[in-house]
C-alpha positions in Angstrom: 9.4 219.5 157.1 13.1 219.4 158.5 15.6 217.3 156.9 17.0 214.5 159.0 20.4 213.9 159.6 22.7 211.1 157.8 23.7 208.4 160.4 26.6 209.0 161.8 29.2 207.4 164.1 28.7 210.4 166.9 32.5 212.0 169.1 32.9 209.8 171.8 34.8 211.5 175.2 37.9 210.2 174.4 37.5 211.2 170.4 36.8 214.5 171.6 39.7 215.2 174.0 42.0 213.7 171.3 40.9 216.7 169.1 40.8 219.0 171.3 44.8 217.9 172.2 45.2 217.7 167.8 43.9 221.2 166.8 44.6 223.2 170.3 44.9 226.6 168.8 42.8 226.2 166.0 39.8 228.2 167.6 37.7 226.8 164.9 37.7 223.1 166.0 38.2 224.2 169.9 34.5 226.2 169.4 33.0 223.2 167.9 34.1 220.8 170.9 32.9 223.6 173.2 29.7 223.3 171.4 28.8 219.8 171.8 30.3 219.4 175.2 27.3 222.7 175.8 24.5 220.9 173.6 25.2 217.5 176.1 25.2 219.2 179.3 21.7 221.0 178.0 20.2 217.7 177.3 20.9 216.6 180.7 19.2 219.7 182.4 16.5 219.3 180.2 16.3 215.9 181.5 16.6 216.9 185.0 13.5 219.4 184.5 11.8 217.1 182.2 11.6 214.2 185.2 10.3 217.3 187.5 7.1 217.6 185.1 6.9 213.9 184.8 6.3 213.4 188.3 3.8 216.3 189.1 2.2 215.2 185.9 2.1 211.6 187.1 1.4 212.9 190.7 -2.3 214.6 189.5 -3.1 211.2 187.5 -3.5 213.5 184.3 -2.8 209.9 182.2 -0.4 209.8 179.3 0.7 212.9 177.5 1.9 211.8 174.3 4.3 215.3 174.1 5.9 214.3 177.5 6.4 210.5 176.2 8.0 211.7 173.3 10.2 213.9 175.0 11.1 211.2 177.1 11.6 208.6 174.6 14.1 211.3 172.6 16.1 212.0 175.7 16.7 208.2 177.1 18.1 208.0 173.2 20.6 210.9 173.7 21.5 209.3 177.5 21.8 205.7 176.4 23.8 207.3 173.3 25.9 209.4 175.7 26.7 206.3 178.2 27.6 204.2 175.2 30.1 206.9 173.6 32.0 207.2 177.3 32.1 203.5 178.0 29.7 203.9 180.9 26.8 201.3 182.0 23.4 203.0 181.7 22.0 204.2 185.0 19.8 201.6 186.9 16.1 202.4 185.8 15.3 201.9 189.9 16.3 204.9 190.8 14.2 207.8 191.1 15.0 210.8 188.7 14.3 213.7 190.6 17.0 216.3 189.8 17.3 218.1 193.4 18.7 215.0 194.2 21.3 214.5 191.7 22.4 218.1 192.9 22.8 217.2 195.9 25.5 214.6 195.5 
């Protein structure tokens, strides 16, 4: 069984780009940043593809997949997290989440 993390106040935007500015040079810290700011824009492709298989799945009426709720559960955490650390309002639930059209824009 994997050990969970403490709690932990998580680097905001601004936190991060204040560190960034702090240890410039210090390629320890800089590849840290660089890590996170990768491991966040993962999560939102894996969103992006994660809403593709939620609508064929939901397309074919295959019911509930308890994988795909957990999934989705786990990355409306990290998004409402994310929106919360850069002072931004969550994103209206309305809207649909396919991600050909976020690429468009």
């Amino acid at each position: 069984m994997k050990r969970k993390l403490p709690r932990f106040e998580p680097v905001g935007v601004d936190e991060g780009r204040a560190l960034w500015l702090k240890y410039r040079g210090n390629s320890d810290v800089q590849r840290m940043l660089l890590e996170i700011a990768q491991a966040r824009e993962a999560v939102r492709e894996i969103a992006d593809y994660f809403s593709v298989v939620q609508k064929a799945w939901e397309e074919e009426n295959l019911g509930q997949l308890v994988a795909l709720e957990k999934i989705r559960l786990l990355l409306m955490e990290q998004s409402l997290r994310h929106h919360a650390l850069a002072g931004l309002k969550p994103p209206p639930r309305d809207e649909p989440d396919e991600p050909e059209a976020a690429l468009v824009d």
